[in-house]
C-alpha positions as CSV (number, residue, x, y, z in Angstrom):
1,X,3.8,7.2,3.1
2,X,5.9,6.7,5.9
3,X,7.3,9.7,7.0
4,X,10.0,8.5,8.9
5,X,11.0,6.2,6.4
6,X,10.6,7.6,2.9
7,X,10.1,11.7,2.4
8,X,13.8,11.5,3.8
9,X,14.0,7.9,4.6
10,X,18.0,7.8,5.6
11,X,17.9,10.8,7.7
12,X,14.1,10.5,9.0
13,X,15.3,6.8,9.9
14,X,17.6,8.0,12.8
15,X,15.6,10.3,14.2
16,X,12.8,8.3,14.3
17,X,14.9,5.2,16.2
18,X,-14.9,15.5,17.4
19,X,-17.0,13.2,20.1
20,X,-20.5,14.1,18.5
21,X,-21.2,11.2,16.2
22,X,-24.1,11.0,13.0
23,X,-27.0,9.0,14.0
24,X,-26.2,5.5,13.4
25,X,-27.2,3.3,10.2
26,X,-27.7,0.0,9.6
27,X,-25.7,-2.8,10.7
28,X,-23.1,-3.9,8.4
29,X,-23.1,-7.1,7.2
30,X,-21.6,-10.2,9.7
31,X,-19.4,-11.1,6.8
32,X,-17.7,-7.4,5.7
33,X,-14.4,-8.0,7.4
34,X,-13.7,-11.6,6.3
35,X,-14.2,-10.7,2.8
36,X,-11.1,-10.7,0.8
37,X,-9.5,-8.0,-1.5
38,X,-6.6,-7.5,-4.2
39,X,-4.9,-4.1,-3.6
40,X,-3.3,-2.1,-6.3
41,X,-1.5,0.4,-4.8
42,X,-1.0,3.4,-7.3
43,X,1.9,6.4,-7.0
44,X,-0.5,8.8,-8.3
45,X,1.5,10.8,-10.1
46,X,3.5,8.5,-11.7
47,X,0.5,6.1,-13.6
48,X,-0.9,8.0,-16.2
49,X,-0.7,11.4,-17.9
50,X,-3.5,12.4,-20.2
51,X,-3.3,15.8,-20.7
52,X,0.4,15.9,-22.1
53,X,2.1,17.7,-19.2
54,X,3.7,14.5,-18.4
55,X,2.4,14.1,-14.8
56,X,-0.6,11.2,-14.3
57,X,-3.8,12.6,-13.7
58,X,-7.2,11.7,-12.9
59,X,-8.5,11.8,-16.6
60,X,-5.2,9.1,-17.0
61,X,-6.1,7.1,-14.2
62,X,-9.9,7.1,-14.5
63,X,-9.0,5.9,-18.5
64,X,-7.1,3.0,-17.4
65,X,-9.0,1.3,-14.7
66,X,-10.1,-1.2,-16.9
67,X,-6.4,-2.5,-17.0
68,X,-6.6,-2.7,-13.5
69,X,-9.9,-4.4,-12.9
70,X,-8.8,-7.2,-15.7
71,X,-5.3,-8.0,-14.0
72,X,-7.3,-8.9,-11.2
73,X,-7.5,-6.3,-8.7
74,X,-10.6,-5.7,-6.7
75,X,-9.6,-2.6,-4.7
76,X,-7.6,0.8,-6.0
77,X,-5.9,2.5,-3.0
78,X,-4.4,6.1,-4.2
79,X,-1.4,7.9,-3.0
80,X,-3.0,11.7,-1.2
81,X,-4.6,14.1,-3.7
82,X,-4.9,16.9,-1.8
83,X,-2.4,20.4,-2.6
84,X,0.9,20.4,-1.4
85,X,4.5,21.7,-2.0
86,X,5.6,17.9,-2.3
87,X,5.4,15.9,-5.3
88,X,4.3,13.2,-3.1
89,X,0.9,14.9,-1.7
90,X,1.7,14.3,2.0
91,X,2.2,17.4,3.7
92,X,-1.5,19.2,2.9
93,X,-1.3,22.8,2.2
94,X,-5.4,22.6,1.6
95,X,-7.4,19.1,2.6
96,X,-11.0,19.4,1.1
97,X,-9.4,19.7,-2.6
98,X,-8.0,18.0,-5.2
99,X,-4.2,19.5,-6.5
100,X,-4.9,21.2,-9.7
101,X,-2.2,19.1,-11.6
102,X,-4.3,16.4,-11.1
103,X,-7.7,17.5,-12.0
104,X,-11.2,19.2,-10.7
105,X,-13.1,17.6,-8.1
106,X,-15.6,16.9,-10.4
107,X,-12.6,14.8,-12.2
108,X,-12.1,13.3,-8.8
109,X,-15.9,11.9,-8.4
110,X,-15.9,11.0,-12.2
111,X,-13.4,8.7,-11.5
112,X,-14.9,7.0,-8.2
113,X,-18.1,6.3,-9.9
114,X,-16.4,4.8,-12.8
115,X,-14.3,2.8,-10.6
116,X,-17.5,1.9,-8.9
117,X,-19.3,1.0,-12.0
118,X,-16.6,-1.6,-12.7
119,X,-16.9,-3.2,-9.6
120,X,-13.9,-1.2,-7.6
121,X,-13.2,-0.5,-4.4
122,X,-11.6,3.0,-3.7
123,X,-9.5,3.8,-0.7
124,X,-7.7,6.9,-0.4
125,X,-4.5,7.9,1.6
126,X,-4.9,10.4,4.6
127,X,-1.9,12.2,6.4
128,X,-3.2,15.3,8.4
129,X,-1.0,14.6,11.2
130,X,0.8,17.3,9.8
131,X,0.5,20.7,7.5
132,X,3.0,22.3,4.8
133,X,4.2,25.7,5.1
134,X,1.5,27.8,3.3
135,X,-1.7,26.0,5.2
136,X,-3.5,28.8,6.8
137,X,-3.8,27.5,9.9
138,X,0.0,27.4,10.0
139,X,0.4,31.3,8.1
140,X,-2.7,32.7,9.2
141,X,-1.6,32.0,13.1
142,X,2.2,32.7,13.3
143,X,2.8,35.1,16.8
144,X,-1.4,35.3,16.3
145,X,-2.1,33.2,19.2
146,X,-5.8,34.5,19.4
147,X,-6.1,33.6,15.8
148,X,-9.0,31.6,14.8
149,X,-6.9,28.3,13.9
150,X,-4.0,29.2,15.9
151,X,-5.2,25.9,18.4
152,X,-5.0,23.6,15.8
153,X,-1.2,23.7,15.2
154,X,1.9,23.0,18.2
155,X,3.7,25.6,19.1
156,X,7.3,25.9,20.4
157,X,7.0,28.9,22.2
158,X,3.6,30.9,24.1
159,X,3.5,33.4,21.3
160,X,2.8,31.1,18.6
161,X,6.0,32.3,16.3
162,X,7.2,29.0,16.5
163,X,5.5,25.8,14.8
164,X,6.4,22.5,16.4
165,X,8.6,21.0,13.8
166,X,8.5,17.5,11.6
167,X,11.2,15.5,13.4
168,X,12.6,18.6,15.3
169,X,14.0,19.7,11.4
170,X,12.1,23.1,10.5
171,X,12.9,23.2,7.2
172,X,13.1,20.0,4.7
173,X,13.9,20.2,1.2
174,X,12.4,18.9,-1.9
175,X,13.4,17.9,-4.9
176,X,13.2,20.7,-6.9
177,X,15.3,22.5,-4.5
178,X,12.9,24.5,-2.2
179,X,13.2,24.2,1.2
180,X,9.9,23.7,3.1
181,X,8.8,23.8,6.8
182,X,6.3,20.7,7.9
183,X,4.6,21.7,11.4
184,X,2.7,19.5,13.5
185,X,-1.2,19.4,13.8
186,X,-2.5,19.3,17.5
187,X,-4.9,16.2,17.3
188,X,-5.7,16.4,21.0
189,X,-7.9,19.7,20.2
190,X,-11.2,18.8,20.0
191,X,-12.0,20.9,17.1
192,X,-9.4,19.1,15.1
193,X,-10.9,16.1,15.7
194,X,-14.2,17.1,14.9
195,X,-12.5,18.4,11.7
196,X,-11.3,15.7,10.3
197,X,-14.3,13.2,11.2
198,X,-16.2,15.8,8.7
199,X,-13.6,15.5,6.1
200,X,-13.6,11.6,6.1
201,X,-17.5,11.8,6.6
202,X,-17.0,13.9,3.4
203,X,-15.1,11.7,1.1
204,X,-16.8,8.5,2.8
205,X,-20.7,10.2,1.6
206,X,-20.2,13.2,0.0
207,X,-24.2,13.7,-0.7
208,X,-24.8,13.5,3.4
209,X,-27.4,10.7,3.1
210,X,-25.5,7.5,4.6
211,X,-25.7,5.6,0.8
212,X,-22.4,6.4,0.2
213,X,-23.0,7.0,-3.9
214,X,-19.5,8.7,-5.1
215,X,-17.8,8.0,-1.9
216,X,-15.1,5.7,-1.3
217,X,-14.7,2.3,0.2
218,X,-12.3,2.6,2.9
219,X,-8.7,5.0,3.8
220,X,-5.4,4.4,4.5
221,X,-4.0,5.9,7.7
222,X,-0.9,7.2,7.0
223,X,2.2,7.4,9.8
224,X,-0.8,6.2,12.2
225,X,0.7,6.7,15.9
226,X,-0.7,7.0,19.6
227,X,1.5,9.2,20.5
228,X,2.7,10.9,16.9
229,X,6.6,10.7,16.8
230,X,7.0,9.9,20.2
231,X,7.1,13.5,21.4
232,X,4.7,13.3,24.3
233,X,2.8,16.5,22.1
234,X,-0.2,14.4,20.6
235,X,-0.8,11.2,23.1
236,X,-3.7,9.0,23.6
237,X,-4.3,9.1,19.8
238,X,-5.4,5.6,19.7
239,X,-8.3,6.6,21.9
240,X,-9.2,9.9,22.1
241,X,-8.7,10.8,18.7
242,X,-8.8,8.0,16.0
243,X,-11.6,5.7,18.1
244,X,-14.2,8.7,17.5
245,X,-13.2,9.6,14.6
246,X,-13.7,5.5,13.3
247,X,-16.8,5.2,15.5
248,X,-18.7,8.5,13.0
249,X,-17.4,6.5,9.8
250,X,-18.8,3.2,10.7
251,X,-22.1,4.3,11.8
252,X,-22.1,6.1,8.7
253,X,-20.9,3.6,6.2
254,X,-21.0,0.1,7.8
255,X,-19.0,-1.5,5.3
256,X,-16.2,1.1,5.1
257,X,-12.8,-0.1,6.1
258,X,-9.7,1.2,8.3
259,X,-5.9,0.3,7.0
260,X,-3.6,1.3,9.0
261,X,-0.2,1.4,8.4
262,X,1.6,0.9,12.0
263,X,4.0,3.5,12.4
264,X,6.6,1.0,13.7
265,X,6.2,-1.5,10.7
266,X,5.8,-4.4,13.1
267,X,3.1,-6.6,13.4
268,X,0.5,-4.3,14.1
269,X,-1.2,-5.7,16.8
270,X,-1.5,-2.7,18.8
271,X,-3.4,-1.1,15.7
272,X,-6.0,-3.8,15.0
273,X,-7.1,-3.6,18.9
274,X,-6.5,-0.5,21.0
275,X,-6.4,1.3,17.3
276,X,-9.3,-0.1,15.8
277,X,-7.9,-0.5,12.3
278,X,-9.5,-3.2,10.0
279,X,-6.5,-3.9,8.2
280,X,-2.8,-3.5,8.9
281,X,0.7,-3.7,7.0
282,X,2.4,-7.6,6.9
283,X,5.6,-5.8,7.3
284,X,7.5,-8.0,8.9
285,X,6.3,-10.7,6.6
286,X,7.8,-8.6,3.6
287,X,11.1,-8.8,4.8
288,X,10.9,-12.4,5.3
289,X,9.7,-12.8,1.2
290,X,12.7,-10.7,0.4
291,X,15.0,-13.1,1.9
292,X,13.3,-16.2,0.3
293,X,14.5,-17.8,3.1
294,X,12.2,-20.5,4.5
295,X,12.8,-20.5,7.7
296,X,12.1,-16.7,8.1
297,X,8.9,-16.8,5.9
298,X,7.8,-19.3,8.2
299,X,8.6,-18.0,11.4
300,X,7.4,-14.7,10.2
301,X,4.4,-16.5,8.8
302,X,3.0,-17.5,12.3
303,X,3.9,-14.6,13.7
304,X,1.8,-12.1,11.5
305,X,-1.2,-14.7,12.5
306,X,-0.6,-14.5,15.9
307,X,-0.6,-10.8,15.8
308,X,-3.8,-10.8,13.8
309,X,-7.3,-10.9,16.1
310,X,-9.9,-12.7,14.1
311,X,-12.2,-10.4,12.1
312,X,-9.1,-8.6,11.1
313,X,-6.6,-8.5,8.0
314,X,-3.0,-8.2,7.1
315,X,-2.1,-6.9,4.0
316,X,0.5,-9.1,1.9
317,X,2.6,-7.4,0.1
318,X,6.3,-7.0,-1.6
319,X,6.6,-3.4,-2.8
320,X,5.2,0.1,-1.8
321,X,6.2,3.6,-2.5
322,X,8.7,3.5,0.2
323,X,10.9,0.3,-0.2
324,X,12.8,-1.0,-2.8
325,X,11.5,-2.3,-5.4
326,X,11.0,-6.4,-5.6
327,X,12.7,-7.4,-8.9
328,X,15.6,-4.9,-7.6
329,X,15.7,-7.0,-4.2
330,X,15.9,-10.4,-5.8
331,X,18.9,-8.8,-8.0
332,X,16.6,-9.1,-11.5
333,X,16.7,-12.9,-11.1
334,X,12.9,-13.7,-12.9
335,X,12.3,-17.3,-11.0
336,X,12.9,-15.5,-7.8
337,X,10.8,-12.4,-8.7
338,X,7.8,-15.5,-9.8
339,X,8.4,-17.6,-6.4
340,X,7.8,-14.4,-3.9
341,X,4.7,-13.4,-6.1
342,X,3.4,-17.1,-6.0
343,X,3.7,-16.9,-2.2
344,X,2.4,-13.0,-1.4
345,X,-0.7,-14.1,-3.8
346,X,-1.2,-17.4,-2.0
347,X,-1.3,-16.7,1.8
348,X,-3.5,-15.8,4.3
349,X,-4.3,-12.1,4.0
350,X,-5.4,-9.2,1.3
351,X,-2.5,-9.1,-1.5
352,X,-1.6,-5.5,-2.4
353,X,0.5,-4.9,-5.5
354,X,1.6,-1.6,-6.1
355,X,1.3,-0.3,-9.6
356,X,4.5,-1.7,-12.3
357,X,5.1,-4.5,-9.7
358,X,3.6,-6.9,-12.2
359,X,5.9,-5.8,-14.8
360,X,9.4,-6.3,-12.6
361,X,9.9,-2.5,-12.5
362,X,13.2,-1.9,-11.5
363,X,13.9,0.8,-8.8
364,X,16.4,1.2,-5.3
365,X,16.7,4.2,-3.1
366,X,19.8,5.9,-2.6
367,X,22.0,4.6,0.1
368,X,24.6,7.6,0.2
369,X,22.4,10.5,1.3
370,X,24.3,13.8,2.0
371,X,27.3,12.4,2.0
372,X,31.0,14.0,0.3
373,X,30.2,13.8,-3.8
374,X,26.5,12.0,-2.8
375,X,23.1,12.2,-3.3
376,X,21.8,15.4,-1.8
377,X,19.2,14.6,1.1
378,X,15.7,15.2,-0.2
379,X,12.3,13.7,-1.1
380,X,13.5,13.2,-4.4
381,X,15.6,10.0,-2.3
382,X,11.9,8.3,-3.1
383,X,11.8,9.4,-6.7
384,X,13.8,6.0,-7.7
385,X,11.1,3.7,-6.7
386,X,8.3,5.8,-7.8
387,X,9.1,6.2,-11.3
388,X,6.4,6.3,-14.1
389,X,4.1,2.7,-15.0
390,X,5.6,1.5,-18.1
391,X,2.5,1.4,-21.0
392,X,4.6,1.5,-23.8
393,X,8.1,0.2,-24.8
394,X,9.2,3.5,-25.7
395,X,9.3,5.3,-21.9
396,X,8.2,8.7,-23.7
397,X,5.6,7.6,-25.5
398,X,2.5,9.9,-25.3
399,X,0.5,9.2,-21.6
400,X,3.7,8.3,-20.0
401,X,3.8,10.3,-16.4
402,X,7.4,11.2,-16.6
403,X,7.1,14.2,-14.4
404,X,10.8,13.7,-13.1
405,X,12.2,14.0,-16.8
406,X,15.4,16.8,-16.6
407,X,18.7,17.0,-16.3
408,X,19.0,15.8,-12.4
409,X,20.4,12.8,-10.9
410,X,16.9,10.7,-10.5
411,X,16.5,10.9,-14.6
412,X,19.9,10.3,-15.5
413,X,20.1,7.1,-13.6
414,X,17.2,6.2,-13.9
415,X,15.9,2.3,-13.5
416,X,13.5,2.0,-16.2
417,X,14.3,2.6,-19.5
418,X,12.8,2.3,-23.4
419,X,12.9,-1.1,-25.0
420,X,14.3,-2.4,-21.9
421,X,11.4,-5.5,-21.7
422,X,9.6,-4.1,-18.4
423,X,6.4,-2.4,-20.2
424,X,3.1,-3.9,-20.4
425,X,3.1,-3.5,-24.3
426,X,6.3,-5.9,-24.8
427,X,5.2,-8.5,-21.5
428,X,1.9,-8.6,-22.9
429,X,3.4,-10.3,-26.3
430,X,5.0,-13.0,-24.1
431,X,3.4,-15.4,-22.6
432,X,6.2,-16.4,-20.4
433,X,6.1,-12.9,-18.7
434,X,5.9,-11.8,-15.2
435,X,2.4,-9.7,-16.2
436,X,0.7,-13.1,-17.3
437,X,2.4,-15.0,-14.2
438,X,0.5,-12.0,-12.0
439,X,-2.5,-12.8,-14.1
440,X,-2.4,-16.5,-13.9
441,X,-2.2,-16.1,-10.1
442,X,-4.7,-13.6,-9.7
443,X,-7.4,-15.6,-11.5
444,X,-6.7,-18.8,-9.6
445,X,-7.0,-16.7,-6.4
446,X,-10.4,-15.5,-7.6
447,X,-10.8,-19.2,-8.6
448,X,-10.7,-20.4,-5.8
449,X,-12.4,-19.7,-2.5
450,X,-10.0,-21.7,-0.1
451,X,-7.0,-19.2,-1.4
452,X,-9.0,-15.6,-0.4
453,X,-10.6,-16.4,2.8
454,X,-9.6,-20.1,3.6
455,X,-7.8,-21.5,5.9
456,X,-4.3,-22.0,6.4
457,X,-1.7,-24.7,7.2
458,X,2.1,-24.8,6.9
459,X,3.0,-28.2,6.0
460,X,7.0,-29.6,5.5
461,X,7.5,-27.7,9.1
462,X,11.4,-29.0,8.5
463,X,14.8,-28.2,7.4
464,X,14.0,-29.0,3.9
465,X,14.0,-26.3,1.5
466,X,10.4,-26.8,0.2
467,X,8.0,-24.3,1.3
468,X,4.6,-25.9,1.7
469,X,1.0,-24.0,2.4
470,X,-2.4,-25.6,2.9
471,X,-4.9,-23.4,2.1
472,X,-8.6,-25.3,2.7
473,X,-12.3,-24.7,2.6
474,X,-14.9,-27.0,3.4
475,X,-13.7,-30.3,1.2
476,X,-11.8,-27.8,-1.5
477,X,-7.9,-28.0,-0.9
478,X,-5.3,-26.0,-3.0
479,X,-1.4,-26.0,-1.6
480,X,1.5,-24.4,-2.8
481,X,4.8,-25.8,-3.1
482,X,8.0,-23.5,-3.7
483,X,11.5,-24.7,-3.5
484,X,13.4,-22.1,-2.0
485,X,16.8,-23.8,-2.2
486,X,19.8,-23.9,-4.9
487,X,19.2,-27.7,-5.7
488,X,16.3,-29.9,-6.5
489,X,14.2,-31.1,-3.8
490,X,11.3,-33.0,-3.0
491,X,8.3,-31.9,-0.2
492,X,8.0,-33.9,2.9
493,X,4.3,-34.2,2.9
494,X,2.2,-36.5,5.7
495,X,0.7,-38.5,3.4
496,X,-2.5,-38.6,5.8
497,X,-2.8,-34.9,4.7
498,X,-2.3,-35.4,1.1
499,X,-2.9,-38.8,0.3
500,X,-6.5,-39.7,-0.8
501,X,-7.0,-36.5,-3.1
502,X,-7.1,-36.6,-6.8
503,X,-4.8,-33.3,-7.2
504,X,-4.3,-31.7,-10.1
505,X,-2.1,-28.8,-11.5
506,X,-3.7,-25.2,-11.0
507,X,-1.1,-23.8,-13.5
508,X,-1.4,-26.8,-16.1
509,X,-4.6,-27.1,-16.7
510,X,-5.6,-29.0,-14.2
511,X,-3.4,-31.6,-15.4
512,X,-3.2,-34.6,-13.4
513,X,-0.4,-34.2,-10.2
514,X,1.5,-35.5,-7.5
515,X,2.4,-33.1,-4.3
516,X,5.3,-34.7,-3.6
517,X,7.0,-34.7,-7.2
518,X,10.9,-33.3,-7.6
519,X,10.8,-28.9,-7.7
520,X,13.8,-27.6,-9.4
521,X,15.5,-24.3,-7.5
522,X,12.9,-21.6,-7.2
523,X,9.9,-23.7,-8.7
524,X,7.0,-23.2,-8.3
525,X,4.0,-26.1,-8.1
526,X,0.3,-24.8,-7.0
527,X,-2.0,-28.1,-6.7
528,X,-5.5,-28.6,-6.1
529,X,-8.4,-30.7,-5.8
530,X,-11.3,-30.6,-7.8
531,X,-13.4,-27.5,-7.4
532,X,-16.4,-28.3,-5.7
């Protein structure tokens, strides 16, 4: 999660404008980082409830991955586990442990190996930036400074009564009205380091032996910063606190994998080099498919590749737990909602979709935050776009993580609703539905090699409305052909790029084609030539 952008995203907006390494392993293979993955992003508690209390669980989630691993998806990243006052999980109160409404840790592991056994990768989220009121360093130390962990918070004043504060705010409230204090970790203490290189060594190979077995495949670094919120408290982040900390994970696990999301949603640059991240955020990118506009998908498209050192990834994606939902952006309009998921699944990068975006969940954030007769300013701002994955058309059908169910604001208005078309039961009975578009395009993506770690072209570079990528491997071609405009067009292809090809329809059949044939607003043509 973005802190600054979704715990109290209005608010947190203007504010905001351990050396010793393991011994080393084997290599990891030349080919680990240009392999290509499908993301699906998962609001933990908000997939799958299977013990009745209504908020999704590891039991729920560890039930359902088959769902996930048939739609296409090759890589699960979680939301935090780990206790905290927040229903979101950031903001730790404990970090080795799993929050009991979700389960044991031997739930937790249960759930990785079955992930693993269907060919799944696992990333988890990690925010220790920052503790909740309650962690023991934080209540253990207060006006203790020769406490044992008193060193591992900030401090406002010499005495240690004083936590440095989240965004100079020492309370924030949540949604269930308690008000909460957030203090910030001090990440330039060595000992901290050295503590949370074990802990990532821990979930990474939890048996200590460098195989890995039960550990996961990669983490998400949440709010990543070099110097965290600008404060000129925790500097030189980049290299004297996350560069170790990577450096004991890679020599323990070759193959694990860095994604960091940049705390300035930009182009991430600065994170795939001086922060050695693997993987970072298309941000910019999403904004561009949001405005459909051509122009702006293709400026942004160059961009995000000239930002992007080779060996490393972007992730493509339309929705996350702390934007607005997609089919909410594109004002429910279906083609619109098909056209950017054509083009996310089609480009150069890893795809992530996060959980119900295949469906056309519904959700927005409030806009009128604290405000005279508004929305009272807390995390439950986030609640909107985070509601629970629609399994059945009935919304409180047993398994149904409807944690947020009352009598507040964030259930009454709520975006998703029974018998309202957006489940998986009712889109799975139609064949025209976004869940079998996301299908269809996930299997030709798997299909075909040129799409995952191809090359890439942009072709009709004019002021035509046709969008037009090239995506190439050896003699295999597939482009992709989207008319973004409000009347029928035709692509301006060089017929020396096109011409001499026997195309054919990847969404027909492989029905016979022609790239340069009439697309009606917001249509959609993927063409290829024969597999090889």
């Amino acid at each position: 999660m973005t802190l600054a952008r979704s715990l109290f995203a209005i608010l947190a907006v203007a504010v905001l404008a351990g050396m010793a390494s393991p011994p080393a392993r084997a290599a990891a293979p030349a080919d680990v980082q240009s392999q290509s993955q499908v993301f699906y992003q998962i609001f933990y508690r908000s997939f799958r409830d299977s013990s009745g209390d209504r908020i999704g669980d590891l039991k729920g989630l560890t039930a359902k991955l088959g769902y996930i691993r048939q739609l296409g998806a090759t890589t699960v990243l979680l939301t935090p586990l780990q206790p905290s006052p927040y229903y979101h999980n950031y903001f730790a109160t404990t970090f080795k442990a799993i929050d009991p409404a979700y389960g044991t840790m031997d739930d937790y592991f249960a759930f990785v190996r079955a992930a693993h056994a269907l060919g799944l990768k696992v990333y988890l989220d990690q925010e220790f930036q920052y503790v909740a009121e309650g962690h023991p360093w934080w209540h253990d130390s207060i006006c203790k400074p020769q406490a044992k962990y008193a060193d591992y918070l900030l401090w406002t004043d010499q005495q240690h009564c004083v936590a440095e504060p989240f965004l100079g705010k020492t309370k924030w409230a949540g949604y269930d009205g308690r008000d909460i204090g957030i203090a910030m970790v001090n990440l330039e203490n060595p000992a901290v380091r050295d503590y949370f290189r074990d802990l990532l060594l821990y979930w990474a190979d939890p048996h200590g032996d460098g195989s890995g077995r039960d550990g996961v495949d990669g983490f998400r670094i949440d709010h990543m910063m070099d110097d965290l919120d600008h404060k000129g408290l925790d500097t030189n982040l980049f290299d004297g606190f996350w560069q170790p900390v990577f450096h004991a994970l890679k020599a323990r696990r070759p193959a694990l994998r860095i994604l960091a999301e940049q705390a300035d949603w930009g182009y991430g640059e600065k994170w795939l080099t001086r922060g050695r991240a693997d993987m970072v955020f298309a941000f910019p990118l999403r904004g561009a498919l949001v405005s459909l506009n051509k122009a702006t998908i293709v400026e942004n498209i160059r961009a995000t590749d000239a930002a992007t050192p080779a060996g490393k990834r972007q992730l493509i994606f339309l929705e996350n737990h702390d934007i607005d939902r997609y089919m909410s952006e594109v004002h429910g309009d279906p083609a619109k909602a098909r056209a950017g998921a054509a083009i996310a699944l089609m480009l150069k990068g890893d795809p992530l979709i996060y959980y119900g975006q295949e469906l056309g969940m519904r959700g927005v954030q409030p806009k009128n935050l604290g405000k005279s007769g508004g929305i009272p300013l807390t995390d439950a701002v986030g609640i909107p776009v985070r509601e629970a994955f629609r399994w059945d058309a009935n919304l409180e059908a047993p398994g149904s993580a409807i944690w947020y169910r009352g009598d507040q604001w964030f259930w009454k208005d709520r975006f998703n609703r029974s018998h309202d078309g957006v489940s998986l039961q009712e889109e799975q009975a139609r064949p025209d539905s976004l869940y079998h578009w996301y299908k269809q395009l996930l299997a030709l993506r798997h299909a075909r090699p040129e799409i995952s770690t191809g090359s890439q072209r942009i072709l009709c570079d004019d002021d035509s409305a046709v969008l037009c990528i090239l995506r190439g491997e050896g003699a295999q071609r597939t482009l992709l052909l989207v008319n973004l405009g409000k009347v029928d067009a035709k692509p301006r292809l060089d017929p020396e790029l096109v011409g001499g090809n026997a195309w054919g329809d990847l969404l027909d059949n492989d029905a016979p084609a022609s790239p340069d044939a009439t697309l009606h607003p917001m249509q959609v043509r993927i063409v290829g030539t024969p597999a090889r």
